[in-house]
C-alpha positions in Angstrom: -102.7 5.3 165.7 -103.4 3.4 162.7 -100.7 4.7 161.0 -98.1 4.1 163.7 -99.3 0.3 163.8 -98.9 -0.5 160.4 -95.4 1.2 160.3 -94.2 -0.6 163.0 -95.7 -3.6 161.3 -93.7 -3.0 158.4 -90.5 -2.8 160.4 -91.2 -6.3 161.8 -91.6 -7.4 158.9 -88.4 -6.1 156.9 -86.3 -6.6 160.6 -87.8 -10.6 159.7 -87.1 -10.6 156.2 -83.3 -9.5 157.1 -83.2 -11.7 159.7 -84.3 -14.6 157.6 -81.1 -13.7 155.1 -78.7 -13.6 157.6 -79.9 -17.3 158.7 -79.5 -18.6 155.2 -76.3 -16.3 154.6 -74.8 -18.8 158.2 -76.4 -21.4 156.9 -74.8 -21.3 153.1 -71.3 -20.8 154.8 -71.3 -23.6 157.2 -71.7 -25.8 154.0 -68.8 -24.1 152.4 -67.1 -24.8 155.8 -68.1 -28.6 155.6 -66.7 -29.2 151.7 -63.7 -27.2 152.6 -63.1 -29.6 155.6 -63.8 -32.2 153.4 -61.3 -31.2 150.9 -58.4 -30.7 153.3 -58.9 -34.3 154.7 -58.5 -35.4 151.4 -55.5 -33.9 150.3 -54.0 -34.7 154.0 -54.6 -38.3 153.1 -53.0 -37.8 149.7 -50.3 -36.2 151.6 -50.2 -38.9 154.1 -49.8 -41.8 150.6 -47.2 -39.4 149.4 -45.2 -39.6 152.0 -45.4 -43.0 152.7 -44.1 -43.8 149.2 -41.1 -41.1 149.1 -40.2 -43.2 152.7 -40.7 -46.6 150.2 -38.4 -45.0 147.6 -35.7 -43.8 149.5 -35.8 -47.6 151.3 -35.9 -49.0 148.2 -33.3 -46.9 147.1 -31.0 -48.1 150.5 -31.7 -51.4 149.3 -30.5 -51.2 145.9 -27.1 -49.2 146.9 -26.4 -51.9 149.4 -27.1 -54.9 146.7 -25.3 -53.0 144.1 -22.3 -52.9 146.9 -22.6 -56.5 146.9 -22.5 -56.9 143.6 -19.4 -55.0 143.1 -18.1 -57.1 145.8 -18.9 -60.4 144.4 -17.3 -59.1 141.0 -13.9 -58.3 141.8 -14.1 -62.0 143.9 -15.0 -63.3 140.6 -12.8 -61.7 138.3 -10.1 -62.0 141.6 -10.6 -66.1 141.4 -11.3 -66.2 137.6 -7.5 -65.0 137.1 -6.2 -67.3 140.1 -7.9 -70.2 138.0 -7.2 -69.3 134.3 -5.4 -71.8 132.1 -4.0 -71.0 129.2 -2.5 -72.8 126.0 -0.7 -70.2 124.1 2.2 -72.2 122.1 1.5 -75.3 120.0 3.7 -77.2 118.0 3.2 -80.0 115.3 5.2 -83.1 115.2 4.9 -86.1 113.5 2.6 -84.6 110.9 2.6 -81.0 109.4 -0.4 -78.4 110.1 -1.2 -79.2 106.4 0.0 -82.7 105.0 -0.8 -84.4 101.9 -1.2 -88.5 102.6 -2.1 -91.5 100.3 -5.8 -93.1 100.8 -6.5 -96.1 103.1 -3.0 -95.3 105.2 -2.7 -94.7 108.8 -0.6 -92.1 110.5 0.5 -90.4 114.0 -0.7 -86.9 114.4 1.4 -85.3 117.9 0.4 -81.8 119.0 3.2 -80.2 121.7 1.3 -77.4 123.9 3.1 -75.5 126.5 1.3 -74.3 129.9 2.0 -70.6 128.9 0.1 -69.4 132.4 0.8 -69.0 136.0 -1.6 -71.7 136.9 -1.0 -75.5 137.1 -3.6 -77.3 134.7 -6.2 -79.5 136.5 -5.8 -83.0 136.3 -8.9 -83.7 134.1 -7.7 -81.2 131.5 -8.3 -82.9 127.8 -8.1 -82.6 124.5 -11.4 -82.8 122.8 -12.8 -83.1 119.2 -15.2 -80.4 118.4 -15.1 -79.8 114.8 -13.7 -81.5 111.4 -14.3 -85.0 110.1 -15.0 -87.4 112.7 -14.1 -90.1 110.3 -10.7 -88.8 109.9 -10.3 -90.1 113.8 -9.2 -93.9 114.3 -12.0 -94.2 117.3 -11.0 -94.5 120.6 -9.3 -91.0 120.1 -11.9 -88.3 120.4 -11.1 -87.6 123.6 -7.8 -87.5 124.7 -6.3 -86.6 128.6 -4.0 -84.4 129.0 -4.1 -84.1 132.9 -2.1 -81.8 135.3 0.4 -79.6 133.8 2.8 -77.2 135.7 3.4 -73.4 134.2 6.1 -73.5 131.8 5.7 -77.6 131.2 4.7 -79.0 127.8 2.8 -82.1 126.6 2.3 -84.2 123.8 -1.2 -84.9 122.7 -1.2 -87.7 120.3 -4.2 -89.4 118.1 -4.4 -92.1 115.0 -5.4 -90.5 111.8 -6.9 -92.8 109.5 -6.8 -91.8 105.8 -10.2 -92.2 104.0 -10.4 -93.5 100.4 -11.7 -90.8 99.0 -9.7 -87.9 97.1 -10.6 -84.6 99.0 -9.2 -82.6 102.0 -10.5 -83.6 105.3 -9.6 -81.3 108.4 -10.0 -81.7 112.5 -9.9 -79.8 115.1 -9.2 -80.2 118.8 -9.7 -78.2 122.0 -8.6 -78.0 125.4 -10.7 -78.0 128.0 -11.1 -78.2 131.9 -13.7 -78.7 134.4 -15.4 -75.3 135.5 -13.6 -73.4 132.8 -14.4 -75.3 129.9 -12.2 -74.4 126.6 -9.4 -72.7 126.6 -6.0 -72.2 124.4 -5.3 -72.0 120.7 -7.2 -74.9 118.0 -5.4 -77.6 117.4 -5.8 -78.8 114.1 -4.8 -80.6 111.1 -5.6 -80.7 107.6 -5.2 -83.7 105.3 -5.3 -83.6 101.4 -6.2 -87.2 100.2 -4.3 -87.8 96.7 -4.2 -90.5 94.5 -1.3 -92.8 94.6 1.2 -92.5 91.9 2.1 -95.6 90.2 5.9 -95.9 88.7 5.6 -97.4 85.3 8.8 -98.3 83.0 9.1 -95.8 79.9 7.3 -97.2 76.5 8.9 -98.5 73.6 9.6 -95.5 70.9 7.0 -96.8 68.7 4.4 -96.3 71.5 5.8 -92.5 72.4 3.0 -91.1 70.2 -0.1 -92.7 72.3 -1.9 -91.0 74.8 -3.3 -92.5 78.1 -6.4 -91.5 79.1 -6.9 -91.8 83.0 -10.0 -90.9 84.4 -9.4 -88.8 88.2 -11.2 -90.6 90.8 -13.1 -87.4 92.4 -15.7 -88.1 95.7 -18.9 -86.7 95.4 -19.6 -84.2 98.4 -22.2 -86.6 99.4 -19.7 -89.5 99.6 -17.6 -87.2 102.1 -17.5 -88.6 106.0 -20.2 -87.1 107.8 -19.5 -84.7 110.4 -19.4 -85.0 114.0 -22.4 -86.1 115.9 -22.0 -87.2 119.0 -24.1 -85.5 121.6 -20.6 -84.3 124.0 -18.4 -83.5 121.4 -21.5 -81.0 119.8 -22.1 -79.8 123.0 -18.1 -78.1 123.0 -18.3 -77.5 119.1 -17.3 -74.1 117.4 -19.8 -71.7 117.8 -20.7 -69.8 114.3 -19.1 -66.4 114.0 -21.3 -63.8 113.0 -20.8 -60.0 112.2 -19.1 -58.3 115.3 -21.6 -55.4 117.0 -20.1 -52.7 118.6 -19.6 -53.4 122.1 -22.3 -51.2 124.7 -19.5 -48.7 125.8 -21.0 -49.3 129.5 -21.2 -52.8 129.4 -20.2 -53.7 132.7 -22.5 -51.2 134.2 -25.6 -52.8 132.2 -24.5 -56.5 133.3 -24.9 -54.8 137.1 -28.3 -53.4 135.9 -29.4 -57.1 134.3 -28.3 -58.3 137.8 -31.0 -56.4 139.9 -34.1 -57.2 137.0 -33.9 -54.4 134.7 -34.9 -54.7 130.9 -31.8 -54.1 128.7 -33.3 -51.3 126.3 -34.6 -49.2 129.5 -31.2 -49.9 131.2 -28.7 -48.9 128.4 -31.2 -45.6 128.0 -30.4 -44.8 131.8 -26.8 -45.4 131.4 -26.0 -43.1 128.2 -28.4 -40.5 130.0 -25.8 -40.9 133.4 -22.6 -41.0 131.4 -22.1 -44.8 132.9 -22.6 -43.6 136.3 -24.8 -47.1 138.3 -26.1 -45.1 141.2 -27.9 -42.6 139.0 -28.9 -45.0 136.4 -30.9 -46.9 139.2 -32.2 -44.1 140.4 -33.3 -43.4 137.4 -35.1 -46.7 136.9 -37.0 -46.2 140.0 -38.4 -43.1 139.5 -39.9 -44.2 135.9 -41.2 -47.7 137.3 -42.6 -45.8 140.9 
């Protein structure tokens, strides 16, 4: 009897002990269950972001086709009214004075440039000739600026200034442009150079007894520092020759990256995504996106 209670005891006990394993067995898996469910709400939310910035792209992506649309637009208005509006200058001819004349010192002398409207636009009337570069001094004053006004294709006038001779031996040079409102310069230079010499003087021919003497002149030669300053005034620097430096080869997609510069993008990153596209706008934007997203 003994023996039959203390086995049965012993199958309570191992019947408990399995029982007790099977509860921490449920137990440990509904904590799995709990992190997993955790984890998936966490990469449904990361899908959720996701999304929601693809959807952000692609609008963004709407936007910039329709701008770049616009731009293209606004272009060929541009270059469409740029060409309606052009002047141009293309024939000059000097009269009165040579390109390149040599004059005595202290005279005065008429300089007359003929210019021909050599487009298919009439000039505006506040077209003028302007001095940008040379010897201001060279300039009786009054004649710095000169108007030209309204000019019909295929018309020519004459643009006349004083030249005043300096003292000074040397060469002395000025140059005018012409120039519009809303275009600004436009046609050929015109310019003149004058070499300052020394007057010759005529002198009758010495006796034969004074043949064998030598005269000794001394060449009256300007300093550089004694030469006419340049041009200062404030307007005429403002449309003065800009200095020519070494030519760089042009970007090979150069309008494409002026569309690019248009919509905020930096010009190294921009030129990268337009020799990766072969020029092509759309992809090179696209491009862009992606690397800023």
């Amino acid at each position: 009897m003994r023996v039959a209670e203390a086995a049965e005891k012993e199958e309570q006990a191992l019947a408990t002990s399995e029982n007790q394993q099977r509860l921490e067995e449920i137990e440990r898996k509904k904590i799995e269950l709990v992190e997993r469910k955790f984890q998936l709400a966490e990469l449904r939310e990361g899908m959720k972001k996701s999304k929601a910035e693809l959807k952000a792209m692609k609008k963004d992506n709407k936007n910039a086709e329709k701008k770049f649309k616009q731009v293209q637009e606004q272009s060929k208005k541009m270059k469409k009214l740029a060409k309606e509006t052009k002047q141009a200058c293309g024939e000059v001819v000097h009269l009165d004075l040579a390109e390149r004349a040599v004059l005595n010192p202290g005279s005065s002398q008429l300089k007359t440039w003929k210019v021909k409207n050599t487009g298919k636009t009439i000039w505006a009337e506040d077209t003028c000739a302007v001095l940008c570069k040379g010897n201001k001094s060279l300039i009786m004053p009054g004649f710095e600026k000169v108007v030209v006004g309204a000019l019909e294709p295929n018309d020519v006038a004459y643009i006349r200034v004083m030249i005043t001779v300096p003292e000074d031996v040397g060469e002395y040079s000025v140059t005018y442009r012409l120039c519009a409102p809303v275009i600004g310069k436009f046609g050929v230079p015109l310019r003149t150079v004058v070499t300052v010499e020394e007057e010759q003087e005529f002198v009758d021919s010495p006796p034969a007894s004074a043949q064998n003497s030598v005269i000794n002149q001394d060449a009256h030669r300007s300093d550089f520092n004694a030469l006419p300053a340049l041009i200062e005034d404030d307007f005429i620097e403002e449309l003065a020759e800009e200095i020519v430096e070494p030519v760089q080869p042009a970007f090979q997609y150069a309008d494409a990256l002026l569309t690019l510069q248009e919509f905020g993008f930096p010009v190294d990153q921009a030129k990268n995504a337009l020799i990766a596209s072969k020029g092509n706008v759309e992809q090179a934007i696209n491009t862009l996106l992606v690397q800023q997203a």
